[in-house]
C-alpha positions as CSV (number, residue, x, y, z in Angstrom):
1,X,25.7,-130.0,72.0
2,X,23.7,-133.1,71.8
3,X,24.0,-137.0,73.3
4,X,24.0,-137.8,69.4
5,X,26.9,-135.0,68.8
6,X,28.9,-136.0,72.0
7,X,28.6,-140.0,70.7
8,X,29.8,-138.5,67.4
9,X,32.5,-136.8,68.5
10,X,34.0,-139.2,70.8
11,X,33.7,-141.4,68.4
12,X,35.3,-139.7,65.7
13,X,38.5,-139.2,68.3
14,X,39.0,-142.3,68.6
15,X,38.9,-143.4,64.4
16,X,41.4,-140.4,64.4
17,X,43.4,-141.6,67.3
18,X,43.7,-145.3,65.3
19,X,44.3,-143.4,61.8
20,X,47.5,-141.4,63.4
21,X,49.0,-144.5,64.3
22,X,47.9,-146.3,61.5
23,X,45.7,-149.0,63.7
24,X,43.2,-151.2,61.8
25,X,40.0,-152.4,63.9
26,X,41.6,-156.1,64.0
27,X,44.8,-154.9,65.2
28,X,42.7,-153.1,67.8
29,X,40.8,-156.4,68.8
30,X,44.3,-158.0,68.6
31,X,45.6,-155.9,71.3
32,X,42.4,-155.6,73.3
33,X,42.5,-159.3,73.8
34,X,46.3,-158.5,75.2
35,X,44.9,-157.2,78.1
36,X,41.5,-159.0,78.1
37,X,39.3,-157.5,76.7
38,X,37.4,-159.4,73.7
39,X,36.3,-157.7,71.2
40,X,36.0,-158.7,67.5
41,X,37.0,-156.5,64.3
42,X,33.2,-156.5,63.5
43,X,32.1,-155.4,67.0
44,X,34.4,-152.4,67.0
45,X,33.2,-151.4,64.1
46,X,29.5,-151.5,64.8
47,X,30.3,-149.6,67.9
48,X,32.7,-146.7,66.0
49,X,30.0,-146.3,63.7
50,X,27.1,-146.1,66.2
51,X,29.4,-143.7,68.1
52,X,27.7,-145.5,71.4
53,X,30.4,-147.7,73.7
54,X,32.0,-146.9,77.4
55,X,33.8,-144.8,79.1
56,X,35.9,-148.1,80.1
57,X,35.7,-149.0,76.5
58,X,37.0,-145.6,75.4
59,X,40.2,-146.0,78.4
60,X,41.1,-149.7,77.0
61,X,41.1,-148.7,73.5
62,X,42.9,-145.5,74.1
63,X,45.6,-147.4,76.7
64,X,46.4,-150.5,74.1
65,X,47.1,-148.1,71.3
66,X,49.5,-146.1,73.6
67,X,47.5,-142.7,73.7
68,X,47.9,-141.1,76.8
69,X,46.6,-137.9,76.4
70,X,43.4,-136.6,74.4
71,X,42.4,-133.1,73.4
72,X,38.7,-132.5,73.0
73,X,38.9,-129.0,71.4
């Protein structure tokens, strides 16, 4: 696999991690900035779509949404 197909793959887990629990990119911002993180809807989207953001970026969003395991296969 690819940078480009790792980038796309994360960040397709994490728009299926929001879809399960029915989490909208403002209600992610929402709870980011409950911890202190600040993001804006529009932000989070250019970076889901780009598939390019952080490890650290990846944690936060997984930890506000109350995921606390992934699978990658």
């Amino acid at each position: 696999m690819t940078e480009v197909d790792w980038d796309r793959r994360i960040s397709n887990l994490l728009k299926a991690e929001l879809k399960l629990r029915g989490i909208t990119y403002r209600q992610l911002a929402d709870k980011l900035c409950g911890i202190g993180v600040q993001e804006n809807e529009a932000n989070i989207r250019n970076k889901l779509a780009r598939g390019r953001f952080s490890a650290v970026f990846f944690a936060q969003c997984l930890m506000v949404i109350g995921s606390d395991r992934l699978r990658l296969d």
